[in-house]
Residue frames as a rotation matrix with the C-alpha (Angstrom) as fourth column:
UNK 1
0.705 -0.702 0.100 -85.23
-0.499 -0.391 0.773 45.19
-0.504 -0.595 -0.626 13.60
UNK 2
0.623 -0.439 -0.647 -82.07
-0.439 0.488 -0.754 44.26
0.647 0.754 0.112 11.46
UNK 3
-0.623 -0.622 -0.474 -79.91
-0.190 0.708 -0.680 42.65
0.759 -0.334 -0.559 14.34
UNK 4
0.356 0.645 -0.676 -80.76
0.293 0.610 0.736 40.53
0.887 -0.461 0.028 16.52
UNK 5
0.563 0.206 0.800 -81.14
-0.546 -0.635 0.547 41.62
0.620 -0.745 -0.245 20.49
UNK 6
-0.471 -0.532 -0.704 -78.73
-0.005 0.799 -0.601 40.45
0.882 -0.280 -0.379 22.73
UNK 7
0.474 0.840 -0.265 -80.03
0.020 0.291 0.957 38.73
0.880 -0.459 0.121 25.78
UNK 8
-0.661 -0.745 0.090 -79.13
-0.279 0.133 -0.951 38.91
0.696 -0.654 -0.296 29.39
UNK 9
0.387 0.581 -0.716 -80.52
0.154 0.725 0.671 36.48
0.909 -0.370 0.191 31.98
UNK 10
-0.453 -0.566 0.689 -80.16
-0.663 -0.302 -0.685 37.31
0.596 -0.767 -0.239 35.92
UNK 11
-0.112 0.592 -0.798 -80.45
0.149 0.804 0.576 34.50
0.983 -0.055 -0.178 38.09
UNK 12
0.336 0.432 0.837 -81.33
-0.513 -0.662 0.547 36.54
0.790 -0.613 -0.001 41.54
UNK 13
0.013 -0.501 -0.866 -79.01
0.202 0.849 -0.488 34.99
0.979 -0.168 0.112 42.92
UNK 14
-0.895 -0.169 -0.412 -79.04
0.443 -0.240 -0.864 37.02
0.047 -0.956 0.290 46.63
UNK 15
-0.580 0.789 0.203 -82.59
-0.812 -0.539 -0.224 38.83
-0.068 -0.295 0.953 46.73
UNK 16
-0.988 -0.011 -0.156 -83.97
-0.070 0.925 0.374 35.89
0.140 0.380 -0.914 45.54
UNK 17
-0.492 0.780 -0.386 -87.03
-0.369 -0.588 -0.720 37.55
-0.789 -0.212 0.577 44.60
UNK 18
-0.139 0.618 -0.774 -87.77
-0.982 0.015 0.188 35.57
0.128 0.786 0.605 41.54
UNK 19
0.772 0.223 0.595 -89.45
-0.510 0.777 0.369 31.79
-0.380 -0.588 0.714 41.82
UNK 20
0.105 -0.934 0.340 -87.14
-0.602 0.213 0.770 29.42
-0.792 -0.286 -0.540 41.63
UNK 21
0.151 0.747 0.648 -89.11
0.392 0.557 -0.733 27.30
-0.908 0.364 -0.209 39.30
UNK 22
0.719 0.677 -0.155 -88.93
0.431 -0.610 -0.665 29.98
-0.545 0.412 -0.730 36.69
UNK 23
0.654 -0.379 -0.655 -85.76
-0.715 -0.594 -0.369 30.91
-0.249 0.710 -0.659 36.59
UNK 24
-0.548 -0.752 0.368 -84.23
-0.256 0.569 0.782 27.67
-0.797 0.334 -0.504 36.13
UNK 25
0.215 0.475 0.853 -86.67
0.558 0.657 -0.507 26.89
-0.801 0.585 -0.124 33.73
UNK 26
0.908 -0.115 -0.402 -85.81
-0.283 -0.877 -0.388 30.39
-0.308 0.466 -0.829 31.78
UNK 27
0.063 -0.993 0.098 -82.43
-0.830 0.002 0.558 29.54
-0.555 -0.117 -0.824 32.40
UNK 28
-0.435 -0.239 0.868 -82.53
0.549 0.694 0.466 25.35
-0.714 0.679 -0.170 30.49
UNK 29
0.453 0.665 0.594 -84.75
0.632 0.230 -0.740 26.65
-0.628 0.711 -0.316 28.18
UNK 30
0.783 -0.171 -0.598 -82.20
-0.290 -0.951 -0.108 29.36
-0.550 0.258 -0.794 26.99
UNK 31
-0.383 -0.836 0.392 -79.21
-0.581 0.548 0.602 26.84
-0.718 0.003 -0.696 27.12
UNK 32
-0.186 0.310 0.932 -81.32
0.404 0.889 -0.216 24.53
-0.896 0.336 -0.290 24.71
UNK 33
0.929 0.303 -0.214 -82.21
-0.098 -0.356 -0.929 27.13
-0.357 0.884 -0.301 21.88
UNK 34
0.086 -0.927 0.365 -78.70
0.970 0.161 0.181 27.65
-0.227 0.338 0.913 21.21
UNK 35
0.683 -0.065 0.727 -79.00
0.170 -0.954 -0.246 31.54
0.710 0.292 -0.641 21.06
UNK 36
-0.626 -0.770 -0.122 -76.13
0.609 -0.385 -0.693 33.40
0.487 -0.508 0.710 22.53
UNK 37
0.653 0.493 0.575 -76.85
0.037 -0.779 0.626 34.93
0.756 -0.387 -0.527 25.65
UNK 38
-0.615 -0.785 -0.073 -75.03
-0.208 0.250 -0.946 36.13
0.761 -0.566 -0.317 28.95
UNK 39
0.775 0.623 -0.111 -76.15
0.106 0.045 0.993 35.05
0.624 -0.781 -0.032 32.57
UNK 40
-0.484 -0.816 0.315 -75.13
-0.262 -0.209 -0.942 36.66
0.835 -0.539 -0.112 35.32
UNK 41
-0.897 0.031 -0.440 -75.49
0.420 0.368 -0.830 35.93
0.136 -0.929 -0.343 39.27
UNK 42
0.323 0.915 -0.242 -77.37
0.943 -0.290 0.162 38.93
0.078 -0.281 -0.957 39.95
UNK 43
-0.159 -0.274 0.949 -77.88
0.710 -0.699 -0.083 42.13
0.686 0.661 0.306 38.77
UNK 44
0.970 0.184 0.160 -78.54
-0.092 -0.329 0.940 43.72
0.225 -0.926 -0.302 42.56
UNK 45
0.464 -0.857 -0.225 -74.83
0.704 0.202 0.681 42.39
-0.538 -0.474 0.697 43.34
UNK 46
0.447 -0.042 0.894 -73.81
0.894 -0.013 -0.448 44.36
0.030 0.999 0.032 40.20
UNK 47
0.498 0.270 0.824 -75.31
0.463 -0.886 0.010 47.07
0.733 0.376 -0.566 40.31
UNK 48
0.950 0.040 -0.309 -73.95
0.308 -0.265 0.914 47.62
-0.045 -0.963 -0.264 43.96
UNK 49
0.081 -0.996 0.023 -70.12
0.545 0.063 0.836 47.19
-0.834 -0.055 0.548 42.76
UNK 50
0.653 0.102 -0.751 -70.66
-0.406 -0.790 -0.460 49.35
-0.640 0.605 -0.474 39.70
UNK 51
0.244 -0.575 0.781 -69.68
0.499 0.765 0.408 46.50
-0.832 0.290 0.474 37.64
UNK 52
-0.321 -0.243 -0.915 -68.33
-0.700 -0.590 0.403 48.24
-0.638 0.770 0.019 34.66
UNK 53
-0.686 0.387 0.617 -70.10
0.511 0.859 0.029 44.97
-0.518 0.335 -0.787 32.87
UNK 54
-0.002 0.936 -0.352 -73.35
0.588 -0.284 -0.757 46.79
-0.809 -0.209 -0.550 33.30
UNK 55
0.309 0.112 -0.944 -72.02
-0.349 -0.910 -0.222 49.63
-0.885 0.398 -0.242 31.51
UNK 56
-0.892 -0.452 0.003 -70.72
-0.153 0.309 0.939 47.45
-0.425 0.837 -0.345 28.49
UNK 57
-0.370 0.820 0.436 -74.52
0.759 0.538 -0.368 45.65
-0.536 0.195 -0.821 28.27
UNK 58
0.282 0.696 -0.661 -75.46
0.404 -0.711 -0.576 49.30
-0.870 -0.104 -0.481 27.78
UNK 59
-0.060 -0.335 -0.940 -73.12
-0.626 -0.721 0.297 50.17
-0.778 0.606 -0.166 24.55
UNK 60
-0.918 -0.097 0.385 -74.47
0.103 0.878 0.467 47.54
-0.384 0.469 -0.796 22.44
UNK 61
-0.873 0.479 -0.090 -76.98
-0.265 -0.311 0.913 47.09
0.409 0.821 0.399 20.36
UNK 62
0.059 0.847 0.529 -80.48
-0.846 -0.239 0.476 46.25
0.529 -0.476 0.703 21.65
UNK 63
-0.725 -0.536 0.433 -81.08
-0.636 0.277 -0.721 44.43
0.266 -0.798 -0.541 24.93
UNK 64
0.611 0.761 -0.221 -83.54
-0.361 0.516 0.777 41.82
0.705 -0.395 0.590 26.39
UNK 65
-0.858 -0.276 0.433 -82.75
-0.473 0.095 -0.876 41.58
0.201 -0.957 -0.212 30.30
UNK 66
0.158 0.597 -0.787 -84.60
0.071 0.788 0.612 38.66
0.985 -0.152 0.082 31.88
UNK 67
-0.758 -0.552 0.347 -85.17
-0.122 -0.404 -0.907 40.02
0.641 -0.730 0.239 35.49
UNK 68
-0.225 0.941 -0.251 -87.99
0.958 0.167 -0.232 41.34
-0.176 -0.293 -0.940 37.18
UNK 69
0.414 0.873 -0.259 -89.77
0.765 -0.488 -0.420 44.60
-0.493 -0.024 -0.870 37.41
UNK 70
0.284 -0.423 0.860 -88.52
0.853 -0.298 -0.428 47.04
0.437 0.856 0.276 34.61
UNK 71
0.580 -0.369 0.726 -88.08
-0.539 -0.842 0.003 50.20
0.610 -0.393 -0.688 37.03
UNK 72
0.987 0.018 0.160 -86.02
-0.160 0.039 0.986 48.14
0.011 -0.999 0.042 38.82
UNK 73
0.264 -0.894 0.361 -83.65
0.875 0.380 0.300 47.34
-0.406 0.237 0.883 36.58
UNK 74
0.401 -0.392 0.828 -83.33
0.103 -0.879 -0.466 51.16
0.910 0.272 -0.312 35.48
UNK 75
0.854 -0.114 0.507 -82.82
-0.413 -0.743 0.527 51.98
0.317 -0.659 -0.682 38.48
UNK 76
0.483 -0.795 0.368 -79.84
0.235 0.522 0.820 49.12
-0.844 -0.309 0.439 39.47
UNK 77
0.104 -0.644 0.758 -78.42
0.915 -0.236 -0.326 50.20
0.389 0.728 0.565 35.71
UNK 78
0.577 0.110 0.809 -78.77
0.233 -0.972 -0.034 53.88
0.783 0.208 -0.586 36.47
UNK 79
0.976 -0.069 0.206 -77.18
-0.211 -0.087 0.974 53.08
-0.049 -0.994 -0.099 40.13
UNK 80
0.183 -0.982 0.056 -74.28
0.469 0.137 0.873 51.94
-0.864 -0.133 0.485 38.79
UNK 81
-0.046 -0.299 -0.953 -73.82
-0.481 -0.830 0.284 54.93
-0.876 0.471 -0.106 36.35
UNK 82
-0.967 -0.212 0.139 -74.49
0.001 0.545 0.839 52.69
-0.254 0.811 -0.527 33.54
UNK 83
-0.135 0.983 -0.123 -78.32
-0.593 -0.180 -0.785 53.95
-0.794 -0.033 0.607 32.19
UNK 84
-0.511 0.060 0.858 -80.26
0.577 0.763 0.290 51.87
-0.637 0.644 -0.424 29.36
UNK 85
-0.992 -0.059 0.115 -80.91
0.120 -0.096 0.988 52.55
-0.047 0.994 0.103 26.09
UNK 86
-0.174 0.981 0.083 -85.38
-0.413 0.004 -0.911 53.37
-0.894 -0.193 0.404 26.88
UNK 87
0.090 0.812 -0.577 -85.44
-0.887 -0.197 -0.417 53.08
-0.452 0.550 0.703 23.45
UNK 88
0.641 0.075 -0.764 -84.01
-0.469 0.826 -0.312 49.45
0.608 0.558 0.564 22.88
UNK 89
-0.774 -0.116 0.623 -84.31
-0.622 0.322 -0.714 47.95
-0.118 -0.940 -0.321 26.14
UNK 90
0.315 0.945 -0.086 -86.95
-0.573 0.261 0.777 45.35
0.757 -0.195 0.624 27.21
UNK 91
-0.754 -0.258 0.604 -86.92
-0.646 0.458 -0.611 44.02
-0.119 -0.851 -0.512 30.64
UNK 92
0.123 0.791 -0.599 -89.19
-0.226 0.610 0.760 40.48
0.966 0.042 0.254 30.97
UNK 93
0.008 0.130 0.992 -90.35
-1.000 -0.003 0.009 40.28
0.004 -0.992 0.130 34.51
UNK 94
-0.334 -0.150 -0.931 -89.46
-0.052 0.989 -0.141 36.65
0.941 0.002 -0.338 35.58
UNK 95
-0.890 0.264 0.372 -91.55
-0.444 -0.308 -0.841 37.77
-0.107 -0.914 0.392 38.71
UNK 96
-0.401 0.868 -0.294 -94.82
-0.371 -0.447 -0.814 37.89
-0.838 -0.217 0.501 36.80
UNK 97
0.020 -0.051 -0.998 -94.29
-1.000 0.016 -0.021 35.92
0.017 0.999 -0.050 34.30
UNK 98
0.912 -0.126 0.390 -94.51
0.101 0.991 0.086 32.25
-0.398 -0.039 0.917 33.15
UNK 99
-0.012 -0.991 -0.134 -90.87
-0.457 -0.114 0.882 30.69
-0.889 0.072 -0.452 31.97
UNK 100
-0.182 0.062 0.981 -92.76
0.941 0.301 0.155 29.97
-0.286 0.951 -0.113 28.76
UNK 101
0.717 0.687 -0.115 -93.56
0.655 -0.721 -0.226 33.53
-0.238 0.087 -0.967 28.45
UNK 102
0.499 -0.792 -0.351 -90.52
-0.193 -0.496 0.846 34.94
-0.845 -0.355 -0.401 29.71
UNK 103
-0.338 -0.442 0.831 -88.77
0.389 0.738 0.551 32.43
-0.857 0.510 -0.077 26.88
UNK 104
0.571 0.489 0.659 -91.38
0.819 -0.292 -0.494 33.43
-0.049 0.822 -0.567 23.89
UNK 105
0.958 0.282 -0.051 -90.67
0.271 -0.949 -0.162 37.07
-0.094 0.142 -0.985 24.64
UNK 106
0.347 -0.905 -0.247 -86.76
-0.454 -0.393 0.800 36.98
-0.821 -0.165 -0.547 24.70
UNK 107
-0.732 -0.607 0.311 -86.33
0.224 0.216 0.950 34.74
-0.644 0.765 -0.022 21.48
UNK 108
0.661 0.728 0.185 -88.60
0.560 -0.314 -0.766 36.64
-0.500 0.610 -0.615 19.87
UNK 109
-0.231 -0.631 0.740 -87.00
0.963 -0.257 0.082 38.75
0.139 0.732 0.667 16.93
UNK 110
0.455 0.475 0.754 -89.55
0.385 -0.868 0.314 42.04
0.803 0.148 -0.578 17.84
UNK 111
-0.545 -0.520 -0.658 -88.36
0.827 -0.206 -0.523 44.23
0.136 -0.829 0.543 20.44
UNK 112
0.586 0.748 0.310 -91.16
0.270 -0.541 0.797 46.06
0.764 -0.384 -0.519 22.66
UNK 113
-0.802 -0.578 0.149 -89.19
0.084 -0.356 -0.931 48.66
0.592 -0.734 0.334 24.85
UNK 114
0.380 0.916 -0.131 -90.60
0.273 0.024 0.962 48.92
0.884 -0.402 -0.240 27.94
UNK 115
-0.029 -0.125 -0.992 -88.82
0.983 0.177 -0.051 50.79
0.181 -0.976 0.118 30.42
UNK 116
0.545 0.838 0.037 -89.95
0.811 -0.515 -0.276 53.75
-0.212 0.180 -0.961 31.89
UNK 117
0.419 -0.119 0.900 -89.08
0.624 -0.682 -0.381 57.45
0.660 0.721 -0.212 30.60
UNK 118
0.973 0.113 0.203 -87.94
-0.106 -0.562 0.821 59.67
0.207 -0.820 -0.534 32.36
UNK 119
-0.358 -0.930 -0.088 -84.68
-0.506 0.272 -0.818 59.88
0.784 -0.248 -0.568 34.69
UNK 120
-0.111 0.170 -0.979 -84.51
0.697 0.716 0.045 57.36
0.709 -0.677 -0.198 37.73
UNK 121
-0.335 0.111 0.936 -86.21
-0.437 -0.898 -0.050 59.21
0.835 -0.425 0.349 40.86
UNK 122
-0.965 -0.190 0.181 -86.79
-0.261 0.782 -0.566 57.77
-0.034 -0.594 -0.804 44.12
UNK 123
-0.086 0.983 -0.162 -90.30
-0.913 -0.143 -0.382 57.36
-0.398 0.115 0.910 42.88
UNK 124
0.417 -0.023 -0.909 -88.93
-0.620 0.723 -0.304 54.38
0.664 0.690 0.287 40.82
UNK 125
-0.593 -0.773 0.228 -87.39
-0.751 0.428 -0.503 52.54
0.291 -0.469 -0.834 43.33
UNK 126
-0.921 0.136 -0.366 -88.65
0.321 0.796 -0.513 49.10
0.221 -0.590 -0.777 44.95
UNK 127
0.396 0.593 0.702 -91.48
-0.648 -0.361 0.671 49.70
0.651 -0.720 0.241 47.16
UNK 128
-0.368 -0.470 0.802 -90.48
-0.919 0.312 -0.239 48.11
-0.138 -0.826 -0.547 50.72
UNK 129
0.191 0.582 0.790 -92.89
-0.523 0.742 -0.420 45.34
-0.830 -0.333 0.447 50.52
UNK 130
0.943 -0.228 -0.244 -91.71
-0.187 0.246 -0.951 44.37
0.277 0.942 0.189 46.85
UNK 131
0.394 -0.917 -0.054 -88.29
-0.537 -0.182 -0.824 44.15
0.746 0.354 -0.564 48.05
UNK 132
-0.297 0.088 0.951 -88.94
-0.838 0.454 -0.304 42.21
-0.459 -0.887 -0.061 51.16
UNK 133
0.793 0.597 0.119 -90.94
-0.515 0.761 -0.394 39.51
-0.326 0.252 0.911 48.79
């Protein structure tokens, strides 16, 4: 890939679905590389106000979003009219992940899309019990 991916880092700030542990650790360990990245509150607050943010992240060159579950963040981009790039996207699940993992896989140079195809259908959404955790 000839440019580097910008990063974006949500710290879940109101669902507070991701461990705490994790994402502050995601969160120094980003602040210490010295790579440019943005962090926002939370991309659920966002997505609700149709930040027109969302839709900037989206006209740029490739993305690494540091969230949680990749249909979820299509779907909270796609909710606020502001879809991602499938083909140079990668969401890193800071659910399911370690915050050395998470870390590796955003200042990595490779970019491994990974969100799904398709348009957003309520098939992609949450499940209840995922969204309750």
């Amino acid at each position: 890939m000839s440019q580097t991916p910008q990063i974006l880092y949500c710290h879940c700030n109101y669902a507070q679905v991701v461990p705490k542990e994790v994402k502050e650790a995601v969160l120094r360990k980003l602040c210490e590389s010295g790579v440019p990245f943005e962090a926002v509150a939370d991309l659920c607050e966002m997505s609700a106000r149709r930040d027109p943010a969302l839709q900037r992240l989206t006209q740029g060159n490739a993305i690494k979003i540091a969230a949680c579950y990749p249909r979820a963040v299509k779907w909270l981009f796609a909710a606020a009219n502001a879809p991602l790039p499938l083909d140079r996207t990668e969401v890193v699940n800071m659910r399911a992940e370690t915050a050395d993992n998470v870390v590796a896989s955003l200042l990595s140079m490779e970019l491994k899309p990974n969100v799904p195809t398709g348009k957003v259908t309520a098939s992609d959404a949450p499940a209840a019990e995922t969204a309750q955790a």
